[in-house]
Every structure is written in C-alpha cells, then in structure tokens.
C-alpha positions as CSV (number, residue, x, y, z in Angstrom):
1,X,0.0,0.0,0.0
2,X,3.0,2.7,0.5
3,X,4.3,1.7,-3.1
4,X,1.2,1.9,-4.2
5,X,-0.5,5.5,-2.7
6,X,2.7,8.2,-3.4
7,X,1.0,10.1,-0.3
8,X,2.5,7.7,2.4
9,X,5.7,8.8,1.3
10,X,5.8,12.6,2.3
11,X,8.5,12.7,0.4
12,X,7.0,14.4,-3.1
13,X,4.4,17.8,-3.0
14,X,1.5,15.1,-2.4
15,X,1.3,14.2,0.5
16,X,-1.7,14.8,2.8
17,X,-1.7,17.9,4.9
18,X,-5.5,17.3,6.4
19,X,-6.4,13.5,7.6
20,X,-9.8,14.3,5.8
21,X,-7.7,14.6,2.7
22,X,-5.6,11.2,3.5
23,X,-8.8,8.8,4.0
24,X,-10.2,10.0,1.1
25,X,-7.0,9.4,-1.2
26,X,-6.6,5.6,0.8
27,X,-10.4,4.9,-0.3
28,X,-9.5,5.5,-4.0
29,X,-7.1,3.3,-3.7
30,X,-8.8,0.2,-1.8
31,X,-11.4,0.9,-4.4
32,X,-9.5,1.0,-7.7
33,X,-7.1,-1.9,-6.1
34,X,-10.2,-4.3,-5.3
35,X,-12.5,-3.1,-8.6
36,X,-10.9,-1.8,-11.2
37,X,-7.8,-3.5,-11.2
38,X,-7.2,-7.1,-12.8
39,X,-4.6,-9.0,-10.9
40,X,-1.7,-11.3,-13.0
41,X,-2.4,-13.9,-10.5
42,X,-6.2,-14.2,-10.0
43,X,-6.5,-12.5,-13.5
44,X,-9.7,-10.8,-12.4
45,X,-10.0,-8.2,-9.9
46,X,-10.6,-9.3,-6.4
47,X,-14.0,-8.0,-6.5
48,X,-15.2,-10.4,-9.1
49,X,-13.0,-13.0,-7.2
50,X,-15.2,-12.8,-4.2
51,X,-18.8,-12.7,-6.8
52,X,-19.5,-8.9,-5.5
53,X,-19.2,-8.0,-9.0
54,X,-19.4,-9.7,-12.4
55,X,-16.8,-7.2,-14.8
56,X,-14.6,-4.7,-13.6
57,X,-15.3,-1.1,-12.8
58,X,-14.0,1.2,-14.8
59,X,-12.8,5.1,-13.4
60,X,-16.1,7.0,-14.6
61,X,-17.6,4.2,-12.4
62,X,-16.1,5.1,-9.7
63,X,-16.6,9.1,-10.3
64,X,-20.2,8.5,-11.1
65,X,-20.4,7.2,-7.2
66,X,-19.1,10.2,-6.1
67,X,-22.6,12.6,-4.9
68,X,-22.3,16.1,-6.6
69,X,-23.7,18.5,-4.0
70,X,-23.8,22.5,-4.5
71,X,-20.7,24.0,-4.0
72,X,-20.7,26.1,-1.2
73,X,-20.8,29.8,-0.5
74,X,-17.7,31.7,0.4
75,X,-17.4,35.1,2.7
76,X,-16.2,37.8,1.4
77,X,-12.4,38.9,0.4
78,X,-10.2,41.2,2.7
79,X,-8.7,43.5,0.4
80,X,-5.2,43.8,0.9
81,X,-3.5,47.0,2.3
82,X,-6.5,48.5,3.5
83,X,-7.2,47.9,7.2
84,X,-10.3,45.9,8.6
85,X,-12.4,48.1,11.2
C-alpha cells in the first residue's frame, strides 16, 4: 500500500496535509485496487474473485459514485493594504 499510494511517502508535493484529505486518497485506492484493477495472479479483480461484482469497474464508475452537492458559499475577500475596522 505505500508503493502503491505516493501520499504515504511525504517525500514528493503530495502528500496529505488534512487527515480528511488522507482517507479520502486511501479509499481510491482500496477501491480502484479491489475493482478496477485485474490482478496477474487471479486475472480478475478481487472483486469479481469474491462474486461482488461480475466485470470490472471502470474510473467513470467510480466518479459516477461520487454525490455532486452545490458548491458552497464563500465570505467575502479582505482586500489587501487596506485595514479591517
């Protein structure tokens, strides 16, 4: 799993600075890993291996999951060089 998610690593510009951020980028991966992804061994995913699915996902699957709610609104802007009251 640390080969495989670069964000264990803190090495490069990715890793996760929030933990919010870090669960989310782990659950992509169990998810591509165990549906998407066709292992040499079992040559089917693990998914199918286990009959929870019957072809592989593919990655609009997986965005097509994801619920699209409004974005939210923002404040407003402090301008800079002028000072707040």
């Amino acid at each position: 799993m640390r080969m495989g998610i670069r964000r264990f690593t803190r090495l490069t510009n990715a890793f996760s600075k929030k933990m919010e951020n870090h669960i989310y980028a782990q659950a992509l991966h169990f998810v591509y890993y165990n549906f998407v992804r066709i292992h040499k061994t079992l040559r089917v995913t693990p998914a199918m291996e286990a009959k929870l699915i019957t072809k592989p996902m593919t990655i609009e699957d997986i965005v097509n999951l994801i619920p699209i709610d409004e974005p939210k609104k923002r404040g407003q802007y402090k301008k800079i060089g002028q000072p707040t009251e």
